[in-house]
C-alpha positions in Angstrom: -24.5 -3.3 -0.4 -22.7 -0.1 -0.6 -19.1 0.4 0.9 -18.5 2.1 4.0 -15.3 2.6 3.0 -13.4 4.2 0.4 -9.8 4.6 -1.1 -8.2 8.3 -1.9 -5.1 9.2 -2.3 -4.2 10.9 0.8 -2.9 14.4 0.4 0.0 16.4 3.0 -2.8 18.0 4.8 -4.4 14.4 5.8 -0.4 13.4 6.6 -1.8 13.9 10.9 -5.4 12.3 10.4 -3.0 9.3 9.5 -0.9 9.1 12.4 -2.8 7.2 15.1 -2.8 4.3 12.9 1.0 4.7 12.2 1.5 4.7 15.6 -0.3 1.7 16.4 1.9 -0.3 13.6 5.5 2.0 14.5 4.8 3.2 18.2 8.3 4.6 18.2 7.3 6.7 15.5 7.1 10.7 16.4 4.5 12.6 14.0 7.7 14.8 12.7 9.2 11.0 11.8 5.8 10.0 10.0 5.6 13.8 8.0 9.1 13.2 6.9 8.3 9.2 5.6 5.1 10.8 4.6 6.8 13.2 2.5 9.1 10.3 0.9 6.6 7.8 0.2 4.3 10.3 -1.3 7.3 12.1 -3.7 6.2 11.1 -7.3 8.9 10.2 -9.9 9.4 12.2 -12.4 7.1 12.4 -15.4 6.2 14.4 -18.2 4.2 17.6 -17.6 0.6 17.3 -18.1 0.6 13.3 -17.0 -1.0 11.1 -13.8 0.5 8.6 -12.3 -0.5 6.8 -9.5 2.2 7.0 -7.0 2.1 7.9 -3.5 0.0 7.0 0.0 -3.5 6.1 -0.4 -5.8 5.9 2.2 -8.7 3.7 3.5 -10.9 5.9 4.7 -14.7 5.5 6.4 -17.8 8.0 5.9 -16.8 9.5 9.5 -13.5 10.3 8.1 -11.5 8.2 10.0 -8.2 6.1 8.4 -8.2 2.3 8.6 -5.4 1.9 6.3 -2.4 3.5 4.3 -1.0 1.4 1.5 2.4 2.6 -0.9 1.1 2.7 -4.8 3.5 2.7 -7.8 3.2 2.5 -11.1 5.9 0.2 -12.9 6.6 -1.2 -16.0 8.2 -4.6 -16.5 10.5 -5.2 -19.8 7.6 -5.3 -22.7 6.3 -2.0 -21.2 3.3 -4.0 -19.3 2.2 -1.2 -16.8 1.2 -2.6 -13.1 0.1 -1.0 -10.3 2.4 -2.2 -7.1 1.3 -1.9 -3.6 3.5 -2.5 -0.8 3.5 -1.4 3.1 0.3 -2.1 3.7 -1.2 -0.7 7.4 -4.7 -1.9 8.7 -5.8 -1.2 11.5 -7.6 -5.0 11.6 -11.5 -5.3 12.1 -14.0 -8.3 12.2 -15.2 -9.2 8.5 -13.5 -9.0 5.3 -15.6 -5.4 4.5 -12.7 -3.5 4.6 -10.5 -6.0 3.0 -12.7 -6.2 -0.2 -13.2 -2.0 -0.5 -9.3 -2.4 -0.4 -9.1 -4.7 -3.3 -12.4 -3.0 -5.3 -10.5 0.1 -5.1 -7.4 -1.2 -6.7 -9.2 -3.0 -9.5 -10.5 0.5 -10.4 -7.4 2.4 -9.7 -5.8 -0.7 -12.5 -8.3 0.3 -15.1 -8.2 3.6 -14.8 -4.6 3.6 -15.7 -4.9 1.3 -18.4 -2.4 -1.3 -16.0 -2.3 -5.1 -17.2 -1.8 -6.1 -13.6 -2.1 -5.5 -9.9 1.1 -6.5 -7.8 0.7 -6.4 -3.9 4.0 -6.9 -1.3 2.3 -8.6 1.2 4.1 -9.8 4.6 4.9 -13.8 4.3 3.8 -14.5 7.7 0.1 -13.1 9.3 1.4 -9.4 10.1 -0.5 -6.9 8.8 -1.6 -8.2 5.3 -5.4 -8.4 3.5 -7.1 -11.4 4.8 -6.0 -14.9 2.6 -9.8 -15.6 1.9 -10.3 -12.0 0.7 -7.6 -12.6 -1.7 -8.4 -16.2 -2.6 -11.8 -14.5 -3.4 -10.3 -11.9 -5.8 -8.1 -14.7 -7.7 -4.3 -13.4 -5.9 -2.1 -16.3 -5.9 1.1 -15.5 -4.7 4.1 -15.9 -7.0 7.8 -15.7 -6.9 10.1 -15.2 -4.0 11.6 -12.2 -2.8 14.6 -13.2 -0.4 15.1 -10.1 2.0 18.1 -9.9 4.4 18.0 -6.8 7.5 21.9 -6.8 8.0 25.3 -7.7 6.0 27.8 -10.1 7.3 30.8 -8.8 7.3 33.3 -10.3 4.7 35.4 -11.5 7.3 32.6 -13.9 8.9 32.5 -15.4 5.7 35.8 -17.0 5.9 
């Protein structure tokens, strides 16, 4: 079967062919607002002349052209120098069938061995959201592990008295 759709790593030009599907996730998102994230989550780190890293947007794109997703790569490297791939901030805009799911993950794979990474890490929401399909990952061997506790606001150190 081949793909109808494909992963690229989605360049400033592109930044506005993404925006209808950031709106539908962040509708109180102006484009300036999305060029200006766009701008952040796409600045690499710092690395030695002459070397690729994958860091930045990447986009799930169809053969018409049109965006049906926008994930957040890094590359990291835990404590024995292990390189993995980490996606987080995944966007779909969410269709019948696990098609796109699986061009999402078959990309990945690829974008793992072409860097030479021991591992693929994905920051996926804990509950439904926006996330690759459970049976997509099941399929590709994910299992979720460890917990990452997250907290939006900071008591003040006088409510904790």
């Amino acid at each position: 079967m081949v793909n109808y759709y494909a992963l690229h790593w989605l360049k400033p030009s592109e930044w506005a062919q993404a925006y209808p599907l950031v709106r539908m996730v962040h509708p109180h998102w102006s484009l300036a607002h999305w060029h200006k994230r766009a701008r952040i989550l796409a600045r690499s780190k710092a690395r030695p002349p002459g070397t690729t890293h994958p860091d930045g947007l990447i986009a799930v794109q169809d053969r018409r052209g049109i965006i049906h997703g926008l994930l957040v790569c890094r590359l990291e490297q835990d404590l024995t120098g292990a390189k993995y791939i980490r996606i987080s901030d995944v966007m779909l805009a969410r269709l019948p069938g696990t098609q796109l799911d699986e061009a999402i993950l078959d990309g990945l794979v690829h974008i793992c061995t072409e860097y030479h990474c021991s591992g693929l890490l994905l920051d996926m929401p804990a509950s439904g959201g926006n996330g690759l399909s459970q049976n997509v990952l099941d399929k590709y061997h994910f299992a979720p592990c460890g917990i990452i506790y997250s907290r939006t606001t900071a008591p003040s150190p006088q409510a904790q008295i």
